[in-house]
BASEGU-289693 format. One record per atom (N, C-alpha, C): residue number from 1; residue in three letters; chain; atom name; x, y, z. Coordinates in Angstrom, 2 decimals. Example, Ala and Ser with C-alpha at 12.3 -4.5 7.8 and 13.67 -1.06 7.14 Angstrom:
<nodes>
<node num="1" residuo="ALA" cadena="A" atomo="N" u="13.19" v="-5.69" w="7.80"/>
<node num="1" residuo="ALA" cadena="A" atomo="CA" u="12.30" v="-4.50" w="7.80"/>
<node num="1" residuo="ALA" cadena="A" atomo="C" u="13.20" v="-3.30" w="7.80"/>
<node num="2" residuo="SER" cadena="A" atomo="N" u="12.85" v="-2.25" w="7.08"/>
<node num="2" residuo="SER" cadena="A" atomo="CA" u="13.67" v="-1.06" w="7.14"/>
<node num="2" residuo="SER" cadena="A" atomo="C" u="12.90" v="0.03" w="7.87"/>
</nodes>
This chain:
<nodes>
<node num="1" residuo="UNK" cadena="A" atomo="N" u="0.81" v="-1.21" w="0.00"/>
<node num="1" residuo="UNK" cadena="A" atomo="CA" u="0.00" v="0.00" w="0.00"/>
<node num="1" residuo="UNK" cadena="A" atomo="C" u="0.85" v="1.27" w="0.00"/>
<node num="2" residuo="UNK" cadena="A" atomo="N" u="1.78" v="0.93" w="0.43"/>
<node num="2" residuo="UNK" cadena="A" atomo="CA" u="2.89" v="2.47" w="0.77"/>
<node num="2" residuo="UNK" cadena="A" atomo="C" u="3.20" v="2.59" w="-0.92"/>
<node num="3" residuo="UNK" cadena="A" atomo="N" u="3.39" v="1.64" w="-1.45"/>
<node num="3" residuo="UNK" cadena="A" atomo="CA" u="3.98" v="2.20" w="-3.34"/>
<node num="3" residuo="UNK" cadena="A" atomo="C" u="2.94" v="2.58" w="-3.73"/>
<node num="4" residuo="UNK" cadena="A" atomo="N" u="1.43" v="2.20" w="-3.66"/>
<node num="4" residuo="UNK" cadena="A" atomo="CA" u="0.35" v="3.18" w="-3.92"/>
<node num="4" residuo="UNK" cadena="A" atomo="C" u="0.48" v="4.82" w="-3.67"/>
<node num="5" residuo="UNK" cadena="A" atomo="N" u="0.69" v="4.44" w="-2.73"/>
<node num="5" residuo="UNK" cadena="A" atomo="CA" u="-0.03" v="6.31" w="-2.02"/>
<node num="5" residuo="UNK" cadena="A" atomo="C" u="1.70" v="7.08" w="-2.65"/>
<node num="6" residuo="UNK" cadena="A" atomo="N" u="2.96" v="6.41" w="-2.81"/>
<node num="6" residuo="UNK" cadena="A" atomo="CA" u="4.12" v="7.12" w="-3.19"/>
<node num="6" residuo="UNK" cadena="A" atomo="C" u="3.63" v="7.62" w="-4.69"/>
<node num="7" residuo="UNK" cadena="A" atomo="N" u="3.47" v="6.29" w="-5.47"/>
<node num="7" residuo="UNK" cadena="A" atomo="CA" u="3.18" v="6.88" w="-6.61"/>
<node num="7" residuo="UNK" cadena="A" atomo="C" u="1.89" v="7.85" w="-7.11"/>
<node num="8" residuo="UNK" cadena="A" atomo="N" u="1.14" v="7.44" w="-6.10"/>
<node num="8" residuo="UNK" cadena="A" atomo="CA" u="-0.39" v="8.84" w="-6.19"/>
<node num="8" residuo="UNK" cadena="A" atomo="C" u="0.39" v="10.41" w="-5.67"/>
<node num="9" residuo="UNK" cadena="A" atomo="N" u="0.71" v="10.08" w="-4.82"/>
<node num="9" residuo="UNK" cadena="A" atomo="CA" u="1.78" v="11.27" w="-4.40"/>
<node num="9" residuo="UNK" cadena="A" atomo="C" u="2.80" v="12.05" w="-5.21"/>
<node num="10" residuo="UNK" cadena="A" atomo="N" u="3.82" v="11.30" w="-6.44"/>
<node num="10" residuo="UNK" cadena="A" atomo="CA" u="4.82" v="11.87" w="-7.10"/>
<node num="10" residuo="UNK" cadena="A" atomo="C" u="3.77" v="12.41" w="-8.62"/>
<node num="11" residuo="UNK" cadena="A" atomo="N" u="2.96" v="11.72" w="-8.60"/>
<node num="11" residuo="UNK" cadena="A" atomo="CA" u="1.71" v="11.92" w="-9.65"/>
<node num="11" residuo="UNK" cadena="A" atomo="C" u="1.34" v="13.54" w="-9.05"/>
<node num="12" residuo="UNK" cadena="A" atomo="N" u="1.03" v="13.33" w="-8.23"/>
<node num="12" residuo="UNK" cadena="A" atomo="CA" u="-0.19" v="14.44" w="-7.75"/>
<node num="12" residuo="UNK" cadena="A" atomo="C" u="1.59" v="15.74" w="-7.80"/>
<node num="13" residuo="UNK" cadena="A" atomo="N" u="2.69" v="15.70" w="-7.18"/>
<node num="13" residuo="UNK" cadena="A" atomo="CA" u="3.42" v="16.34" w="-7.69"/>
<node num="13" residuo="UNK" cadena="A" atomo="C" u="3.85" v="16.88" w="-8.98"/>
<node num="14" residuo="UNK" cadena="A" atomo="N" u="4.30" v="15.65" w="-9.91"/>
<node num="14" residuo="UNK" cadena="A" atomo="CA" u="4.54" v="16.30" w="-11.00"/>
<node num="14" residuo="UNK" cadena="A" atomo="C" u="3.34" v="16.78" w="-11.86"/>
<node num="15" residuo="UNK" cadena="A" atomo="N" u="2.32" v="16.52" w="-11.81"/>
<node num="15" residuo="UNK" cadena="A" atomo="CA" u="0.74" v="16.89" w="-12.56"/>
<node num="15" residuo="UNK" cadena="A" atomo="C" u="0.46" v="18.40" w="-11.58"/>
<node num="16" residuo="UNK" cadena="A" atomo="N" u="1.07" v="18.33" w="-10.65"/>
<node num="16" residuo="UNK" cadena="A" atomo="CA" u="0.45" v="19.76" w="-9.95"/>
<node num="16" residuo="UNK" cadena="A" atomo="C" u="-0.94" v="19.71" w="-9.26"/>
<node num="17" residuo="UNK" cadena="A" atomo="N" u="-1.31" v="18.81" w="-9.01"/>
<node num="17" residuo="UNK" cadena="A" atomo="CA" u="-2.88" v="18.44" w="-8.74"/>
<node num="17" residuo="UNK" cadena="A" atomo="C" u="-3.11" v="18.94" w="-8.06"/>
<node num="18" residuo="UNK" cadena="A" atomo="N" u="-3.96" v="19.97" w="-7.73"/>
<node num="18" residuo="UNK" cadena="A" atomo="CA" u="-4.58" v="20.53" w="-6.75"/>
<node num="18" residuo="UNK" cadena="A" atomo="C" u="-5.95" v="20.00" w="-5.75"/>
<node num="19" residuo="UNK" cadena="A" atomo="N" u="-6.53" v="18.74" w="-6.89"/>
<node num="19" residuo="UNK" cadena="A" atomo="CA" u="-7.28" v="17.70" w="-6.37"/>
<node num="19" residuo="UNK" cadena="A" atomo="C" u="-7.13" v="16.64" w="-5.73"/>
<node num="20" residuo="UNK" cadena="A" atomo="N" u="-6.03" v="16.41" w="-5.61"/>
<node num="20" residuo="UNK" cadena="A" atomo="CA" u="-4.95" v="15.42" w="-4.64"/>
<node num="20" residuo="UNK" cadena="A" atomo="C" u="-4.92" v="15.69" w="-3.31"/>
<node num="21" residuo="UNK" cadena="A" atomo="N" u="-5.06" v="17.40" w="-2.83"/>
<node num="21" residuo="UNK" cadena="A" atomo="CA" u="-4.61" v="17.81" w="-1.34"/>
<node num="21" residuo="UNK" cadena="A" atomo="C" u="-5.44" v="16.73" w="-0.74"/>
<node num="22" residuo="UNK" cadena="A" atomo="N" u="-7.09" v="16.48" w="-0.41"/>
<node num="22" residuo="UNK" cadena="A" atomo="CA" u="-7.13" v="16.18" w="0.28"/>
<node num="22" residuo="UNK" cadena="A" atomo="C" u="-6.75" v="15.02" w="1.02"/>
<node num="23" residuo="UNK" cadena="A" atomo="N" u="-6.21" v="13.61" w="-0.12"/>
<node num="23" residuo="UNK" cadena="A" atomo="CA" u="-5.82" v="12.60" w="0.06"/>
<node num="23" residuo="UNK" cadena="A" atomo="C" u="-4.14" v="12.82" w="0.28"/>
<node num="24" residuo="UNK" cadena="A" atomo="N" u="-3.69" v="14.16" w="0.20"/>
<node num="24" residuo="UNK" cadena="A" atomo="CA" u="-2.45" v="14.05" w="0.60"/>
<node num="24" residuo="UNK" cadena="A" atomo="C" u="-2.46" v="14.12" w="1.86"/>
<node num="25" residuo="UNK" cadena="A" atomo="N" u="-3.13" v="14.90" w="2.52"/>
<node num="25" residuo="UNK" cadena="A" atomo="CA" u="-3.41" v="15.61" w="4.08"/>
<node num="25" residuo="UNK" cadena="A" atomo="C" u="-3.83" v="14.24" w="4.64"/>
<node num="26" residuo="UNK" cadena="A" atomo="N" u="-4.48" v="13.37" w="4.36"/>
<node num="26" residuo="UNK" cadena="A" atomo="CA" u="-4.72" v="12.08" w="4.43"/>
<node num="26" residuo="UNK" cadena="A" atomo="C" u="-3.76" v="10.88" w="4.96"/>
<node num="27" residuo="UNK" cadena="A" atomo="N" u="-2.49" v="11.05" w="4.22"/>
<node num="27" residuo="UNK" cadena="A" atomo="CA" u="-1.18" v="10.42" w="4.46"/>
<node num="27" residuo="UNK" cadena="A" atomo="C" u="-0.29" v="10.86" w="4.81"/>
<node num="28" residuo="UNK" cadena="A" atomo="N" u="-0.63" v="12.06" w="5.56"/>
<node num="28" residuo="UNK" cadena="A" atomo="CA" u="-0.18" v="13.15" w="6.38"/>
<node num="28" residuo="UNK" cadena="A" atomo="C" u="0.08" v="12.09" w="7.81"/>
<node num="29" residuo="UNK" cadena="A" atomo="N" u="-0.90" v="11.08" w="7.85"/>
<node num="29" residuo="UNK" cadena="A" atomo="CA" u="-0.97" v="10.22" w="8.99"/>
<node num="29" residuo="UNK" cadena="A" atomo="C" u="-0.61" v="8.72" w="8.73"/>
<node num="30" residuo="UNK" cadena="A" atomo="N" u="-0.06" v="8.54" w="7.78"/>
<node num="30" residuo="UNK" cadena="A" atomo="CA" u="0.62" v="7.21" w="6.69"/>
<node num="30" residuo="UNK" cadena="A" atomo="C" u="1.75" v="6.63" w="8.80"/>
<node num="31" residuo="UNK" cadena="A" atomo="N" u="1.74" v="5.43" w="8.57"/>
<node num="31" residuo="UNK" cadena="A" atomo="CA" u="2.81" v="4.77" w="9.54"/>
<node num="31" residuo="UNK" cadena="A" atomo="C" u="4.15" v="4.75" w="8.79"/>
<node num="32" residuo="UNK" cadena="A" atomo="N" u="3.72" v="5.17" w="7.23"/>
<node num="32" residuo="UNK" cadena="A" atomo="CA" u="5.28" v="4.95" w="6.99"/>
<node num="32" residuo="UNK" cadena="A" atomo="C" u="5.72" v="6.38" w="6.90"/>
<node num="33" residuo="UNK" cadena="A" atomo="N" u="7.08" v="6.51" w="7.48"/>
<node num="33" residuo="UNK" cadena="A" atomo="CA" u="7.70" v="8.11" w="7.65"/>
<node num="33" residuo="UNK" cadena="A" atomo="C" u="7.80" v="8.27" w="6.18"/>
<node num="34" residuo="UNK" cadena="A" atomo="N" u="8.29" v="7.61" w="4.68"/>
<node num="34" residuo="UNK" cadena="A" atomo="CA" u="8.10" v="8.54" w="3.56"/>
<node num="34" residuo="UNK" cadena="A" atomo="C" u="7.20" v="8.88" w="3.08"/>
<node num="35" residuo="UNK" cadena="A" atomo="N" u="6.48" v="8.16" w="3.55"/>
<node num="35" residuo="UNK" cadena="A" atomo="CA" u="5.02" v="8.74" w="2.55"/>
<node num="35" residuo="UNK" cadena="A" atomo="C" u="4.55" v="10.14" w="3.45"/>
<node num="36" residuo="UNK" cadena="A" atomo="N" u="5.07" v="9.66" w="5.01"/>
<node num="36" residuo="UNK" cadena="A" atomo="CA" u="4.41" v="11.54" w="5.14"/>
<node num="36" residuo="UNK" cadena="A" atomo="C" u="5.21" v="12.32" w="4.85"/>
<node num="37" residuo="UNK" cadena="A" atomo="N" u="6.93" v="12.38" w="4.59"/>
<node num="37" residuo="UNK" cadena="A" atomo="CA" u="7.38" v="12.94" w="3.74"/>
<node num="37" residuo="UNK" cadena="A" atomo="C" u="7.50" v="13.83" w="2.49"/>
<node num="38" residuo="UNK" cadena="A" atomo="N" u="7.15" v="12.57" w="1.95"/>
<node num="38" residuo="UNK" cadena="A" atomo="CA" u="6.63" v="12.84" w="0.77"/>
<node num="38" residuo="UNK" cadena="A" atomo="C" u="5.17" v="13.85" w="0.48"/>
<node num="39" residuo="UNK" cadena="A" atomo="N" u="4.73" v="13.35" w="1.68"/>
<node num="39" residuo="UNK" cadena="A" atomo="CA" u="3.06" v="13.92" w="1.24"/>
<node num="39" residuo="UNK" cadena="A" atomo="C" u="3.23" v="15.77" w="1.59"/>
<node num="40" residuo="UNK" cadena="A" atomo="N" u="3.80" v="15.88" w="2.80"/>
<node num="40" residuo="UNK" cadena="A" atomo="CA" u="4.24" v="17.34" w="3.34"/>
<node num="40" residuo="UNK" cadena="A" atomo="C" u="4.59" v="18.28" w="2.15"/>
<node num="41" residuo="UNK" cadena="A" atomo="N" u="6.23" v="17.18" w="1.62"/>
<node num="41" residuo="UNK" cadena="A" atomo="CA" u="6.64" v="18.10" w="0.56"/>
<node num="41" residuo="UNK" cadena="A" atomo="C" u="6.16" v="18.29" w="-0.72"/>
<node num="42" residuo="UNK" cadena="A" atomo="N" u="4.87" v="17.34" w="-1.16"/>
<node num="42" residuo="UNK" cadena="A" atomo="CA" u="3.72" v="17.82" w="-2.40"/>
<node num="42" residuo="UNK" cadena="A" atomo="C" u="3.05" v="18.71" w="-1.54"/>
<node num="43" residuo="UNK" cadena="A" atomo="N" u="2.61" v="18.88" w="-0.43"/>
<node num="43" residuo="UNK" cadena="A" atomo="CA" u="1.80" v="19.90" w="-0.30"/>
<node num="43" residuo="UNK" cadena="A" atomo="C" u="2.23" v="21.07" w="-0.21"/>
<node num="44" residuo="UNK" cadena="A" atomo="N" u="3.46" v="21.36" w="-0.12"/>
<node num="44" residuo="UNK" cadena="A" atomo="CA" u="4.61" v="22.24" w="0.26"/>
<node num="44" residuo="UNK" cadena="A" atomo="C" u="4.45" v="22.97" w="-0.99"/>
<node num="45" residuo="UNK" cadena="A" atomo="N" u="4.74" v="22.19" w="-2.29"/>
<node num="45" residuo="UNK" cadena="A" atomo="CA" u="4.62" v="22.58" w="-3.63"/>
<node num="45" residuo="UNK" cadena="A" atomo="C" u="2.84" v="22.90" w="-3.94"/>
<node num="46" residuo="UNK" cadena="A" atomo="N" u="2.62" v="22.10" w="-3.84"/>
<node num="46" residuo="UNK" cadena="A" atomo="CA" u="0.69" v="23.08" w="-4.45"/>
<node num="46" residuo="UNK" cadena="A" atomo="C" u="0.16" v="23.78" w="-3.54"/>
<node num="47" residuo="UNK" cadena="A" atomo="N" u="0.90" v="24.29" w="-2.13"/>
<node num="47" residuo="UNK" cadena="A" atomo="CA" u="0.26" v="25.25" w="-1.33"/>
<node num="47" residuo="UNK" cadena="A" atomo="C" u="1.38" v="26.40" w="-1.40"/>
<node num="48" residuo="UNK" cadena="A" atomo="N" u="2.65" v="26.08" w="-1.04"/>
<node num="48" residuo="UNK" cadena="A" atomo="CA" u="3.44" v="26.97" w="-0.53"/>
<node num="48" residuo="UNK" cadena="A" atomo="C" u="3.91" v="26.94" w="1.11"/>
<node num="49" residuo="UNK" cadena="A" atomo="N" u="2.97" v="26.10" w="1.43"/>
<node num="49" residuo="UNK" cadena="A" atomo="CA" u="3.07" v="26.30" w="2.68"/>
<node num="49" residuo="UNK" cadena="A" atomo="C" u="3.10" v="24.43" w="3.49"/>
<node num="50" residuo="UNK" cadena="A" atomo="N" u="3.48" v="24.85" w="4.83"/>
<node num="50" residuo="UNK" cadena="A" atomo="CA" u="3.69" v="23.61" w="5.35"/>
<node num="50" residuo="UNK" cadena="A" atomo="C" u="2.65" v="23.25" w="6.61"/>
<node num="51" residuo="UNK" cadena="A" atomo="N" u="2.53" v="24.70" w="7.46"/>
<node num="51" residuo="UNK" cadena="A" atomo="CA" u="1.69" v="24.74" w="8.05"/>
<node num="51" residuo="UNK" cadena="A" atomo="C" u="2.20" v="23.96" w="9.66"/>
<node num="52" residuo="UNK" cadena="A" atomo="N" u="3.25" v="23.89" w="9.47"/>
<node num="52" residuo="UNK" cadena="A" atomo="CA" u="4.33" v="23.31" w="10.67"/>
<node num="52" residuo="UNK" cadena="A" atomo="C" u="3.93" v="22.02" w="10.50"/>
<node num="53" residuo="UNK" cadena="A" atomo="N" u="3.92" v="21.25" w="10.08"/>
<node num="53" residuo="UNK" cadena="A" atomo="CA" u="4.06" v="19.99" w="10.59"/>
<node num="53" residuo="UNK" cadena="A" atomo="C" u="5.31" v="19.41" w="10.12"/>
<node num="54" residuo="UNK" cadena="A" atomo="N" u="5.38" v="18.72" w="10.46"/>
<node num="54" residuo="UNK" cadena="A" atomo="CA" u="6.61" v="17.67" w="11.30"/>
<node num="54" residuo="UNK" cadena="A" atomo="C" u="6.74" v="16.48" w="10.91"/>
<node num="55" residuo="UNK" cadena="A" atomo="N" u="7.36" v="15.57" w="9.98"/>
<node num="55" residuo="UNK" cadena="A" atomo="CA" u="6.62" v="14.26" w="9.82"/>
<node num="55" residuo="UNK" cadena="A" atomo="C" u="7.06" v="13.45" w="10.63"/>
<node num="56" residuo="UNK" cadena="A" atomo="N" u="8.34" v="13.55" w="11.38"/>
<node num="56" residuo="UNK" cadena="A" atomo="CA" u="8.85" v="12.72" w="12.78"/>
<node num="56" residuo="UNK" cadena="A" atomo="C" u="8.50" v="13.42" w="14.17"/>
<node num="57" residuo="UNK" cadena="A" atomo="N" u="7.34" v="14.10" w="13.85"/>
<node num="57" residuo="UNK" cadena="A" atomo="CA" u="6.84" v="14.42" w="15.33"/>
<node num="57" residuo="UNK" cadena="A" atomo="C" u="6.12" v="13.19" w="15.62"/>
<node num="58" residuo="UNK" cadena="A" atomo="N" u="6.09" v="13.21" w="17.01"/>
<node num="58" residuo="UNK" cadena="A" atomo="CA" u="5.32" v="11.97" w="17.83"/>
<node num="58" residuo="UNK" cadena="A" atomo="C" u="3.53" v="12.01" w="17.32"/>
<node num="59" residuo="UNK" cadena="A" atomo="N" u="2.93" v="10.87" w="17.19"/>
<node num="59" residuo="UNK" cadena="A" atomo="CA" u="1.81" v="10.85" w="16.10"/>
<node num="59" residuo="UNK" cadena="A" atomo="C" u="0.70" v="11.91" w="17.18"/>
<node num="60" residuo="UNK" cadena="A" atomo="N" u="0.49" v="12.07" w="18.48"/>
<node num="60" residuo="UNK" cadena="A" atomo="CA" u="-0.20" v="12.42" w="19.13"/>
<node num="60" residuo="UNK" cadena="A" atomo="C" u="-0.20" v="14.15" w="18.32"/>
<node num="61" residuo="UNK" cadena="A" atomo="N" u="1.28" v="14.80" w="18.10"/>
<node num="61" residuo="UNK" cadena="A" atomo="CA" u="1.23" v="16.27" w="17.91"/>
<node num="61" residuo="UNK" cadena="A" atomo="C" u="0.90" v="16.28" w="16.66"/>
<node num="62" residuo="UNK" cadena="A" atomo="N" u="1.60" v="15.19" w="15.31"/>
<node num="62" residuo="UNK" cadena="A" atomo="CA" u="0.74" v="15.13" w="13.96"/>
<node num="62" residuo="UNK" cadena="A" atomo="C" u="-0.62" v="14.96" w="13.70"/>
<node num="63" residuo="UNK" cadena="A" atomo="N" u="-1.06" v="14.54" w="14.74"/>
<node num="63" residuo="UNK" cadena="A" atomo="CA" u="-3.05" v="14.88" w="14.53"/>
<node num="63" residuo="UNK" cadena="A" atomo="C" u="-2.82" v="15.96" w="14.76"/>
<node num="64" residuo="UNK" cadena="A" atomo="N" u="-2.58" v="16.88" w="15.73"/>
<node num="64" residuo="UNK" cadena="A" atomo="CA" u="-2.92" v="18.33" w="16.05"/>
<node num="64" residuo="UNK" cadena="A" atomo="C" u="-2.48" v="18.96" w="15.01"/>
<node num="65" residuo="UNK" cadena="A" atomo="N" u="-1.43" v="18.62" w="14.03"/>
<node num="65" residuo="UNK" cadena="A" atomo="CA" u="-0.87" v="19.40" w="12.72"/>
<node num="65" residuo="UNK" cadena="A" atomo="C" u="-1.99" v="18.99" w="11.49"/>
<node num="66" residuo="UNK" cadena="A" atomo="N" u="-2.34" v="17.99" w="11.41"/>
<node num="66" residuo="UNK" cadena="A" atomo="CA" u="-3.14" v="17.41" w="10.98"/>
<node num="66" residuo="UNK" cadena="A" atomo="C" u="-4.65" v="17.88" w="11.06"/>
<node num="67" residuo="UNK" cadena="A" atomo="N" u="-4.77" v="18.49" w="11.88"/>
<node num="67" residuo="UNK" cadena="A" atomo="CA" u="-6.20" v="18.77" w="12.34"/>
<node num="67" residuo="UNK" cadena="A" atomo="C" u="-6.39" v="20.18" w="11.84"/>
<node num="68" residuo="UNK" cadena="A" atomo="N" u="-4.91" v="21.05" w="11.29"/>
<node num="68" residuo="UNK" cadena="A" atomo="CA" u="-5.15" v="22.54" w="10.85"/>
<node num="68" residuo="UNK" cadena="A" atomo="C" u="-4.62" v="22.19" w="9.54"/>
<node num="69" residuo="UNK" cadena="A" atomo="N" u="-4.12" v="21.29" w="9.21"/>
<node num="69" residuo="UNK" cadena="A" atomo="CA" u="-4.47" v="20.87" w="7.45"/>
<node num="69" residuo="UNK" cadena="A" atomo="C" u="-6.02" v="20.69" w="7.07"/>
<node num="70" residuo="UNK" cadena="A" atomo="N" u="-6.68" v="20.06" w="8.23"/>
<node num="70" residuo="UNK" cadena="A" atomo="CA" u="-8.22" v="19.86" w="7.45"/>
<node num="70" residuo="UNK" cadena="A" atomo="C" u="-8.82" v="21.12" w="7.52"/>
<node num="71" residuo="UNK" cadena="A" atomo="N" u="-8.85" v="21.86" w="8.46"/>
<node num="71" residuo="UNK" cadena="A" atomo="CA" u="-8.99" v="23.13" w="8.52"/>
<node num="71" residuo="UNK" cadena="A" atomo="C" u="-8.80" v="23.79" w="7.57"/>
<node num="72" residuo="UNK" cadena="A" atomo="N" u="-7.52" v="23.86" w="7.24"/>
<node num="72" residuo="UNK" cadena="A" atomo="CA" u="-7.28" v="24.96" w="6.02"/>
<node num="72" residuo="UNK" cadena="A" atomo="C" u="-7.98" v="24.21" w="4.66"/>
<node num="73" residuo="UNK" cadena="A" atomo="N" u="-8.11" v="23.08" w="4.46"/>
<node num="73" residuo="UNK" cadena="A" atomo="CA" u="-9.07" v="22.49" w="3.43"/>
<node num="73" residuo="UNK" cadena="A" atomo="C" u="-10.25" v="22.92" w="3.22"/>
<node num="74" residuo="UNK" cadena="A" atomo="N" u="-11.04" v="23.06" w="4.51"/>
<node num="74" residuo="UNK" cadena="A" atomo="CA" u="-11.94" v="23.78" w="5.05"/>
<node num="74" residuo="UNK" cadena="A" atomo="C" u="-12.69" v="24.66" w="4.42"/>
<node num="75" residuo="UNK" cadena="A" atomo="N" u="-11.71" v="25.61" w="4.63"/>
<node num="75" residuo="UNK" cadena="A" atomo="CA" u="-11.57" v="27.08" w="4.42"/>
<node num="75" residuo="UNK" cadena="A" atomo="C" u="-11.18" v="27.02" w="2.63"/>
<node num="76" residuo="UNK" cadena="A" atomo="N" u="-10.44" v="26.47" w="2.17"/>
<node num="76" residuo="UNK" cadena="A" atomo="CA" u="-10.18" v="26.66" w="1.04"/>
<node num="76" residuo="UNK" cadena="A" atomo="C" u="-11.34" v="26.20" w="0.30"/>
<node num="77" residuo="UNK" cadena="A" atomo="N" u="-11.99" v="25.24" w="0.41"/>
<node num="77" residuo="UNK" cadena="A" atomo="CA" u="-12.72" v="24.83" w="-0.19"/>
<node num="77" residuo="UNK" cadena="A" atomo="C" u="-14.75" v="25.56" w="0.20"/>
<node num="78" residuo="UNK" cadena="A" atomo="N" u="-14.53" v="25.88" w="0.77"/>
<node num="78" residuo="UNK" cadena="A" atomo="CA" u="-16.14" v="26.01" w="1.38"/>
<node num="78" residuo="UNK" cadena="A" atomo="C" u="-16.28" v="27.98" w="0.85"/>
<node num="79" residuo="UNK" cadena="A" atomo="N" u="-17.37" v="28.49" w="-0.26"/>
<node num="79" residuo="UNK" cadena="A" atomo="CA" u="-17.27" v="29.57" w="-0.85"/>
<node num="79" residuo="UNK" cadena="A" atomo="C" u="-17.59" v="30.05" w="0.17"/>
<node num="80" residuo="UNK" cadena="A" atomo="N" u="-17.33" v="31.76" w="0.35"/>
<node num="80" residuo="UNK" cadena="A" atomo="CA" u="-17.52" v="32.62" w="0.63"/>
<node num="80" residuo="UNK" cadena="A" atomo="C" u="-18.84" v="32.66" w="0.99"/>
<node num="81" residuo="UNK" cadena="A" atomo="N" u="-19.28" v="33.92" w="1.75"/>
<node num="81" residuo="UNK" cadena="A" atomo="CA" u="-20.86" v="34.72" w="1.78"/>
<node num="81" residuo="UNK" cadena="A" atomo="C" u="-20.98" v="34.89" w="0.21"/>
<node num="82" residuo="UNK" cadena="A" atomo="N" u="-19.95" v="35.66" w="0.03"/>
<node num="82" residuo="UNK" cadena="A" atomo="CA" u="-19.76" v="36.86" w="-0.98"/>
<node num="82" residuo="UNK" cadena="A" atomo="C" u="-20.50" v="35.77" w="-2.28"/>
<node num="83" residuo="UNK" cadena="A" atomo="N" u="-19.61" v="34.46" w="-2.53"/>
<node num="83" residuo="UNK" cadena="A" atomo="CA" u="-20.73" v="33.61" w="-3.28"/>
<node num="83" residuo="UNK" cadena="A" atomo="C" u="-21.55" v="32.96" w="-3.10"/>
<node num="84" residuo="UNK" cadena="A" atomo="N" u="-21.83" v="32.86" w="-2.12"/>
<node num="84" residuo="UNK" cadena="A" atomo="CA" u="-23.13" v="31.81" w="-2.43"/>
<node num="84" residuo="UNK" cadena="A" atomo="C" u="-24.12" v="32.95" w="-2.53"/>
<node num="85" residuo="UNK" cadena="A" atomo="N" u="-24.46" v="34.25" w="-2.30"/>
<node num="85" residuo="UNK" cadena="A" atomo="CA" u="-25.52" v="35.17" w="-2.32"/>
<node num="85" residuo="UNK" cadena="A" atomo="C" u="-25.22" v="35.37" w="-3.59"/>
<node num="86" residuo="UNK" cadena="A" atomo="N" u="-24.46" v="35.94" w="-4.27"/>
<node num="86" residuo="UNK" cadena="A" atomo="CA" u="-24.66" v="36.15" w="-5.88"/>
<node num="86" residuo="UNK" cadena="A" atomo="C" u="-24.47" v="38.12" w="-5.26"/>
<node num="87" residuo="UNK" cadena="A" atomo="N" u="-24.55" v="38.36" w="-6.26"/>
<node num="87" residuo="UNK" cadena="A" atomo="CA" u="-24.50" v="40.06" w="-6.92"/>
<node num="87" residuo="UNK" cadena="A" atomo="C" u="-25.31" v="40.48" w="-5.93"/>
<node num="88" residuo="UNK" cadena="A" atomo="N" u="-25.44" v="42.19" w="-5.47"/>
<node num="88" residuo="UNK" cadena="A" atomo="CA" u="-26.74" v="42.88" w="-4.76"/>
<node num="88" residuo="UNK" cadena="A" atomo="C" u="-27.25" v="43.55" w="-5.94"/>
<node num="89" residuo="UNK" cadena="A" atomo="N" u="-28.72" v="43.66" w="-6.02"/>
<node num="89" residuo="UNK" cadena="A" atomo="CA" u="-28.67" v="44.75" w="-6.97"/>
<node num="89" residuo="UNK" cadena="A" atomo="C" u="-29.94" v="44.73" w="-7.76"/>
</nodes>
């Protein structure tokens, strides 16, 4: 399963996938240390950002890093006021 999620992972890198985050943030919690590696530094590239996490932090503080990746998914994904009302007018 770990050569799965590597190669969905170097995919979702070199393609740039922006539809990938959430299954990257996903293996954000992988038992194997490259794949969260790996997964950090694709998200690193289609966000910019890392958002502190750690992939050899102890698994208890990677949920808590983990828990403001879904967050920011969240947020990225869920429109505005501004759209879902449409135009005033």
């Amino acid at each position: 399963m770990p050569e799965e999620r590597m190669s969905a992972i170097v995919k979702a890198a070199r393609e740039k996938d922006q539809s990938a985050i959430p299954a990257l943030i996903t293996f954000l919690n992988s038992d194997d240390g490259a794949v969260r590696v790996a997964s950090i530094r694709t998200l690193e590239v289609l966000t910019g950002q890392t958002l502190g996490y750690d992939h050899a932090a102890p698994e208890w503080k990677r949920r808590e890093m983990i828990r403001a990746w879904v967050e920011w998914d969240k947020q990225r994904t869920t429109p505005s006021a501004s759209e879902t009302t449409g135009p005033k007018g």
